[in-house]
C-alpha positions in Angstrom: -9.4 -38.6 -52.4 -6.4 -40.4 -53.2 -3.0 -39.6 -54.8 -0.1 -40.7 -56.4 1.3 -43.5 -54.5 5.0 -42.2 -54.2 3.6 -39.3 -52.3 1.4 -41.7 -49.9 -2.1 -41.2 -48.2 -4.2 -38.5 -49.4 -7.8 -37.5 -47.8 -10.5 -35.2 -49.1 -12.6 -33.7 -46.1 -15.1 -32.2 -47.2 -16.1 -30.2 -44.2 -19.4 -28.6 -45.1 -19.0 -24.6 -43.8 -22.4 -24.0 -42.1 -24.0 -21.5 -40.6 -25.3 -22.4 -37.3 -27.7 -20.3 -35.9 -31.0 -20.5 -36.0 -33.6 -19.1 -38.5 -34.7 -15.9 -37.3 -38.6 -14.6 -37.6 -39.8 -13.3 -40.4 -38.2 -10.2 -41.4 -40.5 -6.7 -41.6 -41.5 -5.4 -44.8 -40.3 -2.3 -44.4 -36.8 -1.5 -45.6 -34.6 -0.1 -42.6 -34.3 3.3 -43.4 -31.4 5.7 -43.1 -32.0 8.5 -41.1 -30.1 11.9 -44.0 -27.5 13.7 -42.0 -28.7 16.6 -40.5 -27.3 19.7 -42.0 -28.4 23.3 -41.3 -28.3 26.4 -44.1 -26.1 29.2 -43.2 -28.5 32.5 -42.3 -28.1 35.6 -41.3 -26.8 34.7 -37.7 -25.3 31.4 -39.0 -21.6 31.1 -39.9 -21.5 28.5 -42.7 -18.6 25.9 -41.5 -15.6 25.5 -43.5 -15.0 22.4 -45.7 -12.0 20.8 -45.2 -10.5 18.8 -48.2 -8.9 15.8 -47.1 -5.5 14.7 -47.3 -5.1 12.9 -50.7 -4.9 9.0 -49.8 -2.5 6.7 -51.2 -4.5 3.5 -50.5 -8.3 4.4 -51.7 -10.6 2.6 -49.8 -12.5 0.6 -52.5 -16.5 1.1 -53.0 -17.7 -2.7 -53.2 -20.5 -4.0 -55.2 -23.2 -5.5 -52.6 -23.2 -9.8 -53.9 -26.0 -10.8 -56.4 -28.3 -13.3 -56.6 -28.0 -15.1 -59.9 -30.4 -18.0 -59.9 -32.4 -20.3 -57.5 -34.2 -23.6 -57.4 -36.6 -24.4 -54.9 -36.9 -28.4 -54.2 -38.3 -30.7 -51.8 -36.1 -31.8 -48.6 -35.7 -35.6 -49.0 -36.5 -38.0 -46.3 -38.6 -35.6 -44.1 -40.0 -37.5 -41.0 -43.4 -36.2 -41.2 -44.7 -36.2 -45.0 -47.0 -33.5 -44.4 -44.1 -31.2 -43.7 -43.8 -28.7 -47.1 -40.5 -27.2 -46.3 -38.3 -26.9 -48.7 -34.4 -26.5 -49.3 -33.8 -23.5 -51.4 -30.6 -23.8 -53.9 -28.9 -20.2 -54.2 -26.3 -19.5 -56.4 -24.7 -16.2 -55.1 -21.8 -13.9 -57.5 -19.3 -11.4 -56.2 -19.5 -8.4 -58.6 -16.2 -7.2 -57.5 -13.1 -7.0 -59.3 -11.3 -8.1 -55.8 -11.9 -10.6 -53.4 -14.3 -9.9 -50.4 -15.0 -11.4 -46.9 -18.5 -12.1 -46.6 -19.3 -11.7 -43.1 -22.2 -14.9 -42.8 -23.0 -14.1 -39.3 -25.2 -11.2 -40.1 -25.7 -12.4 -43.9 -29.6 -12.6 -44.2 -31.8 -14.4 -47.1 -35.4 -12.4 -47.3 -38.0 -14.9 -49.4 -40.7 -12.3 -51.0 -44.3 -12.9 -52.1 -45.8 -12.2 -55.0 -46.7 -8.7 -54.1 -43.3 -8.7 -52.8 -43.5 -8.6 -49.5 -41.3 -10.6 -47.3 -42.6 -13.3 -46.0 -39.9 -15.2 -44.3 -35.8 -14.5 -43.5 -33.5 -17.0 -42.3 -29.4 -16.4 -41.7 -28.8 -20.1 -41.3 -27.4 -21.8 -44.9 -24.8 -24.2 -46.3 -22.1 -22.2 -48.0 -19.5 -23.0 -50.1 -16.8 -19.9 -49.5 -13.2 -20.1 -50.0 -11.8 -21.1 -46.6 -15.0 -20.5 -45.1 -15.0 -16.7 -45.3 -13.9 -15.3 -48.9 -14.6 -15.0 -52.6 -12.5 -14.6 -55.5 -13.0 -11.3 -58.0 -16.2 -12.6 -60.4 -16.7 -15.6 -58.0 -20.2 -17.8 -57.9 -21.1 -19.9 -55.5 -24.1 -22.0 -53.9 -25.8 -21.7 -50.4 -28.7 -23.9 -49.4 -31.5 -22.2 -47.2 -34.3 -24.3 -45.7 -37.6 -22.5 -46.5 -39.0 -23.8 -43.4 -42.5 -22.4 -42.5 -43.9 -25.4 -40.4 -41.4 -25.4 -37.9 -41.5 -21.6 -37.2 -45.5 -21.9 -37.2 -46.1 -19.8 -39.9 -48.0 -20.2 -43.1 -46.5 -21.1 -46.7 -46.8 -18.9 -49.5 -45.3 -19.0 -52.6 -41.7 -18.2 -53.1 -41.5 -15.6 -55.8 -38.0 -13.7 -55.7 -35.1 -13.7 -52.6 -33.4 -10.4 -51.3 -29.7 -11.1 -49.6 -28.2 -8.9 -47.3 -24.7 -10.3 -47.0 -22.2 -7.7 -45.5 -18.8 -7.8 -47.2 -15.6 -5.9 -46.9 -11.8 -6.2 -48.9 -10.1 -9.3 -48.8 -7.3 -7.9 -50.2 -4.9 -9.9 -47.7 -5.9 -13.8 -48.8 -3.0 -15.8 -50.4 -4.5 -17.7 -52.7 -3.5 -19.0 -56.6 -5.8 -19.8 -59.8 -2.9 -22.2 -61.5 -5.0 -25.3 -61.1 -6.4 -27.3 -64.0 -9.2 -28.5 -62.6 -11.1 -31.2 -64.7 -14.1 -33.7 -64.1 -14.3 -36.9 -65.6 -18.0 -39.1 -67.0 -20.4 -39.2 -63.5 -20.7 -43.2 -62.8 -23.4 -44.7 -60.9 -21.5 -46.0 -57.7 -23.8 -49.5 -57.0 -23.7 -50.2 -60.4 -19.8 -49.6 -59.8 -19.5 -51.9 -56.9 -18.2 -49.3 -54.9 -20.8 -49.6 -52.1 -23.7 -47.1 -51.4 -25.4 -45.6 -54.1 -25.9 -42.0 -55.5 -23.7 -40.7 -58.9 -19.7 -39.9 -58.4 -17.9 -37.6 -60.2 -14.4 -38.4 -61.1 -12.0 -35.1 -60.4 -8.6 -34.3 -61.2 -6.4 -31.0 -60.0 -3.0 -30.9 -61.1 -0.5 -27.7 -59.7 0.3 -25.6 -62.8 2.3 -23.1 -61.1 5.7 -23.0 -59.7 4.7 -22.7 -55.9 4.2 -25.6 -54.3 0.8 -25.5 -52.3 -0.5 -26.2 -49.1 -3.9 -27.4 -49.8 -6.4 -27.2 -52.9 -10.4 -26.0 -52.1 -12.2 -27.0 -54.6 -16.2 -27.0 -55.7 -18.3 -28.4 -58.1 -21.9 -26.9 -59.5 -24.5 -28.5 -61.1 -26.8 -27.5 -63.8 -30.1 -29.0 -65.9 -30.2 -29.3 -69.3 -31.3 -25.7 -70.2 -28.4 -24.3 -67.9 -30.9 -23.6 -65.0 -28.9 -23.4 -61.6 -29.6 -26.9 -59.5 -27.5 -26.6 -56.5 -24.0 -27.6 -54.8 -22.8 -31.5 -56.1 -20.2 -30.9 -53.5 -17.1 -28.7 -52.0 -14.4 -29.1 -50.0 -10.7 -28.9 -49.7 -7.9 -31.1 -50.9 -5.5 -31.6 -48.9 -2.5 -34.8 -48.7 -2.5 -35.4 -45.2 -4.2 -35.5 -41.4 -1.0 -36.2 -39.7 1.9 -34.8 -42.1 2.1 -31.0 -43.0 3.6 -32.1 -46.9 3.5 -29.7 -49.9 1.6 -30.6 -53.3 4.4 -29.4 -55.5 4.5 -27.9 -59.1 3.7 -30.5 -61.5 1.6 -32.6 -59.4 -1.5 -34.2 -59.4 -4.4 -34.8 -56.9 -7.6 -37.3 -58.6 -10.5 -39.5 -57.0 -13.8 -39.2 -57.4 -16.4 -36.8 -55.4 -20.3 -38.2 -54.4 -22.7 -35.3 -56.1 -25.0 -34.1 -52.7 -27.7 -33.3 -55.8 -30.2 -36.3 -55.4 -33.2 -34.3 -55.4 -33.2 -33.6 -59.3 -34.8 -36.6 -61.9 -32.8 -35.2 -65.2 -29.8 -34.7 -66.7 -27.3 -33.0 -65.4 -24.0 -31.2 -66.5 -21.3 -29.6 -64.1 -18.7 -27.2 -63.7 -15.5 -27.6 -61.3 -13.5 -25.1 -60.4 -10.4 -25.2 -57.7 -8.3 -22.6 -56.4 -4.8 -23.1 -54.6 -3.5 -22.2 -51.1 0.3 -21.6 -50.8 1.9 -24.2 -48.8 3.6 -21.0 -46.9 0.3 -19.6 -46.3 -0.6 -23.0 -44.4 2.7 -23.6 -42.7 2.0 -21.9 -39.3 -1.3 -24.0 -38.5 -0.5 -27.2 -40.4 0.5 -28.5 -36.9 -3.6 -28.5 -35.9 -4.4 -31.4 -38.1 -5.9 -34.0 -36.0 -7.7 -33.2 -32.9 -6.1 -32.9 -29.7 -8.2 -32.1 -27.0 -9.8 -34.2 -24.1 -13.4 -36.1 -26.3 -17.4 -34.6 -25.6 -19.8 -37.1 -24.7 -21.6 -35.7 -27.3 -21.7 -32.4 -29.2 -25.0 -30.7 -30.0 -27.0 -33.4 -28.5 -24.9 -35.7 -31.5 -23.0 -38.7 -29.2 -19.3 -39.0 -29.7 -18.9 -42.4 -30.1 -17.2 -44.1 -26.8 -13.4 -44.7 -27.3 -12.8 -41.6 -29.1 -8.9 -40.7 -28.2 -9.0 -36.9 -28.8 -11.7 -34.6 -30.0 -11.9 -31.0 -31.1 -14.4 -28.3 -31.8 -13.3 -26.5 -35.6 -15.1 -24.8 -38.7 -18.5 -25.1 -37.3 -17.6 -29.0 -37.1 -16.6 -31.8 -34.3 -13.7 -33.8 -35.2 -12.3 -36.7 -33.1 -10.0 -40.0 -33.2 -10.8 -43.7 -32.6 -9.6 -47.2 -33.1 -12.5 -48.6 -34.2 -13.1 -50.4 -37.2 -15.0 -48.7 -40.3 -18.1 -51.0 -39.6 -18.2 -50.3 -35.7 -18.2 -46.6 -36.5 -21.3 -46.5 -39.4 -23.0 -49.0 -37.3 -22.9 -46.9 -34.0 -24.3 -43.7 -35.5 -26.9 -45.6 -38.1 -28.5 -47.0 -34.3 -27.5 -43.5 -32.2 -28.8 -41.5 -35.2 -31.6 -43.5 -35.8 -32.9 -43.7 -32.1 -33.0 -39.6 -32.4 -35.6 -39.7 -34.9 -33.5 -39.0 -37.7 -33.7 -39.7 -41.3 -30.7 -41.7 -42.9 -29.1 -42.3 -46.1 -25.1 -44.1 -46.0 -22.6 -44.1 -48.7 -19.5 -46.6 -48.2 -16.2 -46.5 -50.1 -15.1 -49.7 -49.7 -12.2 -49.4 -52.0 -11.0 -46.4 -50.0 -12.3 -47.3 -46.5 -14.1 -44.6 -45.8 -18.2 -43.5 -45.5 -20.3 -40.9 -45.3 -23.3 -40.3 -43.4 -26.3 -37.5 -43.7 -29.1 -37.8 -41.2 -32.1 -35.1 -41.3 -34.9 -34.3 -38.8 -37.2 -31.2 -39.8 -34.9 -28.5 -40.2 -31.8 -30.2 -38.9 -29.4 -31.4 -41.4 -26.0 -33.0 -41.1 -23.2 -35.7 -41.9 -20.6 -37.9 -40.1 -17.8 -38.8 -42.3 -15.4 -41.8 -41.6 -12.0 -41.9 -42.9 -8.7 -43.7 -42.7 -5.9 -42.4 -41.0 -3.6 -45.1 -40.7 -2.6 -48.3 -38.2 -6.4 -48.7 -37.7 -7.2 -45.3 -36.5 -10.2 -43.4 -37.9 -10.7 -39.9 -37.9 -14.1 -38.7 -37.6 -16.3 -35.7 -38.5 -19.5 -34.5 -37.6 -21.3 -31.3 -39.4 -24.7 -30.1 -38.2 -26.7 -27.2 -39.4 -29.9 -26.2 -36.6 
């Protein structure tokens, strides 16, 4: 993502949050039940207990609205190695009901996929998510996960999808510093080879500008796609705005931050239309960690069986992601993991922004999905990030 030139390199990782454990078997169809609290009725030679009233409590402990499942879209995973395969991803556009935000706690969040007769037939906890640093929504907030549906690889037999369940525990996020003064806006999707731009695929030409008068730390953004009829279709992409790797610098009131974002929804043949929305982080909410920026540790050989490309200067483990450094050239770096990627069995598809110097790649096996992205830091350095979901 680029900015206004007086205010000088600007970068838009868009670090997919993921889940990374794996699918769990299929789920009972029995609900859990709740054992009733045992109580006994005062007789003869029973002394009914006292009630107690409570002290009156100045800071009510809020009861929350469990999250809802709004819509869905079932659709084949591209490139799958073995054709035969009939998993599927599974597109889940998931709404906080609460008038306050919420943590949504994703290690124990669970997606149940029911049967006709509604019974479950298969649960998995592992998902892309789009949540507000990773862990939050806002009050009324929608967003999108992405499930595999995956029968083959657990050996089990496909049925029909017919309605999901989500169990998704969530508590008050009353604490998060956060700001809705953006005006977020989206300009006509362009078809990027037609463009010149290198790769292929559809960008979507976004602007945020700061309408409030706090300067801010970073901007998350997200943008969701729908059909013609209005019909949920999935994620065309998330991330998280922010103006530099190296430099912890404000986006003050008043300014601007504009580029263009490549939609992640190539699996629909229609029109589409979208909706953009972007939420602001206090630059003093950011201050204390702006230091971790770039990596700074000691570089894996490889992480999660995905090589770190020799030469890396310093690599770290954050967000469910690998990040490292290198002086390598953008070519070197595509070209390495097109060949290391390819010689894993992986599936492959490679966008390049020339104009901008950077590239992303996706690679896929079976249930396995992820992406390296490539961007410019500066004086020939790269900076590198690698997002897997098992």
């Amino acid at each position: 993502m680029n900015m206004k030139p007086r205010i000088g390199f600007i970068i838009l990782v868009i670090i997919l949050i993921a889940s990374a454990c794996s699918s769990p078997a299929p789920a009972s169809t029995q609900a859990p039940a709740i054992p009733p609290t045992e109580t006994t009725a005062p007789t003869e030679t029973t002394t009914p207990t006292a009630t107690v009233t409570p002290e009156p409590s100045f800071t009510p402990t809020p009861t929350l609205l469990p999250l809802e499942i709004l819509d869905w879209y079932e659709h084949a995973i591209s490139n799958l190695v073995d054709p035969a395969n009939t998993a599927t991803n599974v597109e889940i556009l998931v709404h906080n009901p609460n008038d306050i935000p919420v943590y949504v706690n994703t290690q124990e969040m669970e997606f149940r996929f029911l049967n006709a007769a509604g019974e479950i037939v298969y649960a998995s906890g592992s998902a892309y998510f789009s949540l507000w640093e990773g862990t939050w929504m806002t009050p009324g907030d929608s967003t999108g996960f992405q499930v595999c549906y995956c029968f083959e690889s657990n050996g089990l037999e496909r049925q029909e999808l017919a309605s999901i369940e989500l169990f998704a525990p969530i508590q008050p996020a009353t604490d998060v510093v956060y700001t809705t003064d953006i005006e977020a806006t989206l300009g006509e999707p362009y078809d990027i080879a037609a463009a010149h731009l290198g790769g292929g695929g559809t960008a979507i030409p976004i602007n945020m500008t700061n309408t409030g008068d706090q300067p801010l730390g970073n901007i998350p953004m997200r943008v969701i796609a729908r059909d013609a009829n209005g019909r949920y279709i999935g994620m065309a992409g998330f991330g998280n705005s922010v103006v530099s790797w190296t430099e912890n610098i404000a986006i003050p009131p008043g300014e601007s931050l504009y580029g263009s974002i490549v939609s992640d929804v190539d699996y629909f043949d229609g029109p589409l239309t979208y909706e953009f929305v972007a939420i602001g982080i206090p630059y003093e909410a950011v201050e204390a960690t702006a230091e971790a920026a770039l990596p700074v540790g000691t570089p894996l050989a490889d992480w999660n069986g995905i090589p770190i490309m020799p030469g890396a200067i310093a690599g770290d483990e954050a967000g469910g992601a690998y990040q490292f450094t290198i002086t390598a050239s953008l070519d070197e770096i595509t070209s390495f993991y097109q060949t290391e990627l390819s010689n894993l069995g992986y599936e492959l598809t490679l966008d390049v922004n020339e104009t901008e110097g950077r590239a992303q790649l996706n690679f896929q096996k079976e249930s396995t999905i992820g992406a390296v992205y490539i961007v410019p830091i500066g004086g020939g350095l790269h900076g590198v990030a690698i997002i897997l979901n098992n």
